[in-house]
C-alpha positions as CSV (number, residue, x, y, z in Angstrom):
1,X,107.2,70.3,118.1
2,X,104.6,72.9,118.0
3,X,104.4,75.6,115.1
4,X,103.5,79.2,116.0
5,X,103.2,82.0,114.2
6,X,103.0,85.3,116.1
7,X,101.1,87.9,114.5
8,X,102.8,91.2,115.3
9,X,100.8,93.8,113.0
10,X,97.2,94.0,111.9
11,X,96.4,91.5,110.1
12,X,93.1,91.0,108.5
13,X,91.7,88.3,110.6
14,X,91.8,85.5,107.2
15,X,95.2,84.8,107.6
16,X,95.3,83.9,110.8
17,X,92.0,81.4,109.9
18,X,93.8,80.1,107.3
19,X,97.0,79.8,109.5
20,X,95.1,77.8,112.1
21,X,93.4,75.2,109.3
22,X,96.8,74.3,107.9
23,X,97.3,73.5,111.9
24,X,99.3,76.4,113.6
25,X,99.6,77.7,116.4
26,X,98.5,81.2,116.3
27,X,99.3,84.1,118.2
28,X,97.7,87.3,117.3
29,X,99.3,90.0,119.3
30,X,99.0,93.5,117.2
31,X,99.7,95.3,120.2
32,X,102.8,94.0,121.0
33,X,106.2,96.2,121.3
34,X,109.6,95.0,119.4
35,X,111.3,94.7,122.9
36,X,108.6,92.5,124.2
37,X,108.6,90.8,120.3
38,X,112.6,90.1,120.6
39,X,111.8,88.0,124.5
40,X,109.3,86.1,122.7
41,X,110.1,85.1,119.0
42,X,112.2,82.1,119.9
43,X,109.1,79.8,120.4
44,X,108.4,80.8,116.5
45,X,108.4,79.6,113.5
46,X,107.2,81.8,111.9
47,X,106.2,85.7,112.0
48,X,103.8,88.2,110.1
49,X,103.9,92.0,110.1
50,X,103.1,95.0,108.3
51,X,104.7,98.1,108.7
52,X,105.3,97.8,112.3
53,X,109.5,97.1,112.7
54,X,111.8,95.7,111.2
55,X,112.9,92.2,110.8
56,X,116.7,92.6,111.2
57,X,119.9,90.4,112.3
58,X,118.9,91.4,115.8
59,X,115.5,89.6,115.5
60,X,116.6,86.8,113.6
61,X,119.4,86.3,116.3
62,X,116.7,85.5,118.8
63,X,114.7,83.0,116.6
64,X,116.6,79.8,116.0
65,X,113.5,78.2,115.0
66,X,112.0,80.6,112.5
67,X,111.4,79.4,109.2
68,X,109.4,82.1,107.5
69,X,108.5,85.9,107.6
70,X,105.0,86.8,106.0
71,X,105.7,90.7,105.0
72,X,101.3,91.6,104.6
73,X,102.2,94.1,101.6
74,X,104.3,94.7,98.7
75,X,108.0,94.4,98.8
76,X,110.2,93.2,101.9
77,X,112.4,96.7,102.5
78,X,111.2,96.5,106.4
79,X,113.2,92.5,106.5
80,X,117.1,92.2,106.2
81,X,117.0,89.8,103.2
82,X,120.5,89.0,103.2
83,X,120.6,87.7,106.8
84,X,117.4,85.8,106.0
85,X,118.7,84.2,103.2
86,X,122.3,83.2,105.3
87,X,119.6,81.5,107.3
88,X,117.3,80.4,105.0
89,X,114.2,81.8,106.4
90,X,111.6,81.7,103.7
91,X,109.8,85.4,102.6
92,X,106.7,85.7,101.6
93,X,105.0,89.2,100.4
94,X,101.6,90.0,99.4
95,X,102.3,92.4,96.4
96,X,99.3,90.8,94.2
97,X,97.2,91.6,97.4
98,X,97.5,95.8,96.7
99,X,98.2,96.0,92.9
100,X,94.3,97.2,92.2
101,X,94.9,99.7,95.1
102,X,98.0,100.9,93.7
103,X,97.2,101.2,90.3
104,X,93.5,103.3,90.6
105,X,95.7,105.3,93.5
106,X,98.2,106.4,91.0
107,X,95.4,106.9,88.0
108,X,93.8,109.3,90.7
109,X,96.5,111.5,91.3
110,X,97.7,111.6,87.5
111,X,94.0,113.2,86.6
112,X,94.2,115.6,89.5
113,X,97.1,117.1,88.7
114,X,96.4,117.5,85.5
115,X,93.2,119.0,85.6
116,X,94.8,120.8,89.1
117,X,91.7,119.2,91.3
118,X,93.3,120.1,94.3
119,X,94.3,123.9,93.4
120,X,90.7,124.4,92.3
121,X,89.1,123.1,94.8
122,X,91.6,125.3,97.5
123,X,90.9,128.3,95.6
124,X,87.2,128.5,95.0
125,X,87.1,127.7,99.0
126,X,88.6,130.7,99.5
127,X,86.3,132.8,97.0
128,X,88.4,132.8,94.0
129,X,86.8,131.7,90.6
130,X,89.8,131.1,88.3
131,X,88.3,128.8,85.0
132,X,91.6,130.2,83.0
133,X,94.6,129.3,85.5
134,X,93.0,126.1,86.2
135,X,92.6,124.5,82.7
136,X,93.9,121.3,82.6
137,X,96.0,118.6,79.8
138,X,94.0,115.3,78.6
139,X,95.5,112.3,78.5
140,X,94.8,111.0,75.3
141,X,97.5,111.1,72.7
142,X,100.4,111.4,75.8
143,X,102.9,109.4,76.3
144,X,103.0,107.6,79.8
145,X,106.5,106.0,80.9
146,X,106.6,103.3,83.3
147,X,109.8,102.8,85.5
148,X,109.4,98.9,86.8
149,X,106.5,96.5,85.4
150,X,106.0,94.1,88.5
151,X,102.8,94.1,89.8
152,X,101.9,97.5,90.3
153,X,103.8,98.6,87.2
154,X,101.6,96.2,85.4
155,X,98.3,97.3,87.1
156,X,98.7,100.7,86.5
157,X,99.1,99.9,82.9
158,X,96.1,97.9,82.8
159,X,93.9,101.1,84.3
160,X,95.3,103.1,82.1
161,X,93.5,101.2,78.9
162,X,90.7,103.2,77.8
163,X,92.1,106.7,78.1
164,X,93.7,106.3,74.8
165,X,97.8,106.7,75.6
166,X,100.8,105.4,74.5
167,X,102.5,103.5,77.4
168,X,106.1,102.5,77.5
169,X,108.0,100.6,80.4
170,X,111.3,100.1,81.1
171,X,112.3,97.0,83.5
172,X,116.0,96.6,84.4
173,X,115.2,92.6,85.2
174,X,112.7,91.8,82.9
175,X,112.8,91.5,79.4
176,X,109.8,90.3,77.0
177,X,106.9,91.9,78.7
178,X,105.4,93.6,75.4
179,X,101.9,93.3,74.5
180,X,99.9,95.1,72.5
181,X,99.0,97.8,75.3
182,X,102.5,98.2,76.6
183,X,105.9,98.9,74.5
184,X,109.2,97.4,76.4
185,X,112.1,100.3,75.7
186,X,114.7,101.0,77.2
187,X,115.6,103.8,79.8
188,X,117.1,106.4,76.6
189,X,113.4,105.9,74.7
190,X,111.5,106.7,78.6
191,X,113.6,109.8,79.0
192,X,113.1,110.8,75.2
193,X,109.3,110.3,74.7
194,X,107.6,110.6,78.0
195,X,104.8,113.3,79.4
196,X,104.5,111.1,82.1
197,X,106.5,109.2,84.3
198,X,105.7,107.2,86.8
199,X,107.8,105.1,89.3
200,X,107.0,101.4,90.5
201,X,110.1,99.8,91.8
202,X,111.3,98.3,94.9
203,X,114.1,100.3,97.1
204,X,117.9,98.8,97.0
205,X,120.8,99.9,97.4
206,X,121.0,100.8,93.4
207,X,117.5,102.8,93.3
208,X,118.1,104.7,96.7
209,X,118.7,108.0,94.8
210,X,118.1,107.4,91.9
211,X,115.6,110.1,90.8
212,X,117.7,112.8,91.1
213,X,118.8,116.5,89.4
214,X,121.0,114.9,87.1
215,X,118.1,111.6,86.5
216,X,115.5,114.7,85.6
217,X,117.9,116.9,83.4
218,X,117.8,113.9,81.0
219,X,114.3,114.3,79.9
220,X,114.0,116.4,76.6
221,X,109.8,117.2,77.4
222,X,108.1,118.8,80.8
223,X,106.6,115.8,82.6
224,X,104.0,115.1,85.4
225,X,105.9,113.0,87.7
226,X,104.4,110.3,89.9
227,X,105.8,108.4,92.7
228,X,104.0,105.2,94.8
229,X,106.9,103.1,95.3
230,X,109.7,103.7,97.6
231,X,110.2,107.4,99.1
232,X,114.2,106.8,99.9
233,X,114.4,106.1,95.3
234,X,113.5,110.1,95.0
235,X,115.4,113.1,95.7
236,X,112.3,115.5,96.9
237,X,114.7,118.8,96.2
238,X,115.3,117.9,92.6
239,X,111.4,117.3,92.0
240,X,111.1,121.3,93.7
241,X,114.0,122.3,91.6
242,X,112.4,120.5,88.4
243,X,108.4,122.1,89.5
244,X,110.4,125.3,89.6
245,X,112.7,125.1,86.7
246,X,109.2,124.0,84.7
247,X,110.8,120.4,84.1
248,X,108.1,118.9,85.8
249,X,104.5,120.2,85.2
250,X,103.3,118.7,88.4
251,X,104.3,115.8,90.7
252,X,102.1,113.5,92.7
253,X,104.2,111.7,95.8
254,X,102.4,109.3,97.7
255,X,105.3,108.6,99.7
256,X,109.0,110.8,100.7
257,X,112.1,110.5,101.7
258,X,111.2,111.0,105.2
259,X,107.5,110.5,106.6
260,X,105.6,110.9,109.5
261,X,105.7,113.8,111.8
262,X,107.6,115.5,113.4
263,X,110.8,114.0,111.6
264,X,109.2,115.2,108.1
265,X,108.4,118.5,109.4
266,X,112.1,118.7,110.2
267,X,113.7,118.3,106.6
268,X,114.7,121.5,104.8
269,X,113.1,120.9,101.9
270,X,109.3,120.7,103.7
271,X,108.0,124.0,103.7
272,X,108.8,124.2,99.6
273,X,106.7,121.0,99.4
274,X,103.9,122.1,101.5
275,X,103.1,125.2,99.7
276,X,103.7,123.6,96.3
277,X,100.3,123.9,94.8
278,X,101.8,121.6,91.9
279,X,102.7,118.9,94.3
280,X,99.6,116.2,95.5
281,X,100.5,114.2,98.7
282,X,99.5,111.0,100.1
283,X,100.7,109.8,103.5
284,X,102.0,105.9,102.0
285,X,98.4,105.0,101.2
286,X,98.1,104.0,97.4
287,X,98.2,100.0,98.1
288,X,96.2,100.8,101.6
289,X,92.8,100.6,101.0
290,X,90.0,98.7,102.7
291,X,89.7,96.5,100.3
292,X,93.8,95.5,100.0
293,X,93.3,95.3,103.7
294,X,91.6,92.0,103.3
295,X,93.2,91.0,99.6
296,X,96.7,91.1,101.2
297,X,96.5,88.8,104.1
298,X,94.6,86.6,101.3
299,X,97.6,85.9,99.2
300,X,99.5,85.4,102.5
301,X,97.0,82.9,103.7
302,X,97.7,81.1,99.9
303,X,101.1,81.6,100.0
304,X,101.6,80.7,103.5
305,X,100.0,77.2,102.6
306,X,102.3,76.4,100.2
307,X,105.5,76.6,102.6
308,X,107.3,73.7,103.9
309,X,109.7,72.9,106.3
């Protein structure tokens, strides 16, 4: 019997060149619909997407023969792992492929808004020349506190070497990570010690929510808060509350509870964030660059070789 892949997302075009030298079948269909995907995916074995839809018991229901999903980015939160595991369809992710991405993406908005780049910039395009309101904090000497040290946790660590910080990071799952640039603590020493915080965990049922009023009131010193993980993990009201309460000196969200337009021009809290000259927004980007573009589908490709069945 045959064995297809169908490629329902953009792919950088390696994996499927790998794909087809390990001898599959490969259909590369980026265009294609989830209602014309679900006629279809029962002559798979296996299936690679992006961003695109989701991978749910509905999907799976129609594939019988699928042995794989190939997620091209970091974390599986778009694939209903528990019904892929009842099935046991393997998962493969690409997380190593955008950890560079994510880790200069997150360095970049720190330094912004802390030397308030983007408030600057704003204001002296509209003829106002303000050297006092926009001085800035260094980094050197802070404190930096990392919620979750997989990959991107780790990278953004590693970028961080040279500015001259103390880094902490707190891992629920992992325990002897230490090294001589990063101190393991626990969640009581983060909250204690940090000037910055900066989230890097997958979304699950115990982080939806997580960073909330009541997560922020904990910290004993005003922090810049950063976010390139999961959007669903943060409360966005409790980062306005925090930005206005002085809590939080600035916050820099690459991703938010709701996104895209129009549904996140609909939420309450929107027009607060948009005129929030101590927020920085990025529409899901950090791990999306065009070089991640190609590194991604190349840890699938290595990955993908490694599967049996």
């Amino acid at each position: 019997m045959n064995k297809r892949i169908l490629i329902v997302d953009d792919l950088h075009p390696v994996f499927k060149e790998k794909a087809l030298a390990l001898g599959y079948e490969v259909d590369d269909l980026p265009q294609i619909t989830r209602t014309e995907t679900l006629s279809i995916i029962k002559n798979y074995v296996g299936i690679a997407v992006r961003t695109k839809f989701r991978i749910d018991r509905e999907m799976m229901d129609e594939a019988p023969r699928l042995k794989f999903v190939a997620r091209a980015g970091a974390g599986l939160d778009n694939i209903d792992v528990e019904v892929a595991k009842e099935r046991s369809i393997q998962l493969l992710a690409a997380n190593e492929g955008n950890m560079d991405a994510v880790g200069e993406h997150t360095v970049g908005m720190l330094l912004s808004l802390m030397n308030n780049f983007r408030k600057a910039d704003s204001e002296i395009r509209a003829g106002v020349w303000n050297r006092e309101g926009n001085r800035g904090y260094e980094l050197k000497g802070k404190t930096v506190g990392i919620i979750g040290f997989g990959f991107m946790g780790q990278s953004f660590a590693q970028k961080l070497r040279g500015f001259g910080v103390n880094i902490m990071a707190y891992d629920k799952y992992k325990t002897g990570f230490g090294t001589e640039l990063v101190r393991e603590v626990s969640m009581e020493e983060i909250v204690k010690h940090s000037d910055v915080l900066s989230l890097h965990i997958p979304l699950t049922r115990e982080t939806r929510q997580m960073v909330n009023d009541e997560y922020f009131f904990h910290f004993k010193k005003p922090i810049f808060f950063l976010n390139v993980s999961r959007g669903e993990i943060v409360n966005t009201q409790a980062v306005l509350n925090c930005i206005k309460s002085g809590k939080i000196l600035g916050a820099g969200l690459d991703v938010l509870e709701v996104e895209k337009f129009p549904a996140l021009g609909e939420q309450l809290w929107y027009h607060d964030l948009q005129q929030n000259d101590k927020v920085l927004l990025s529409p899901h980007v950090a791990g999306w660059t065009f070089d991640s573009y190609r590194k991604i589908s190349e840890v699938l490709a290595r990955k993908l070789e490694k599967i049996t069945f």
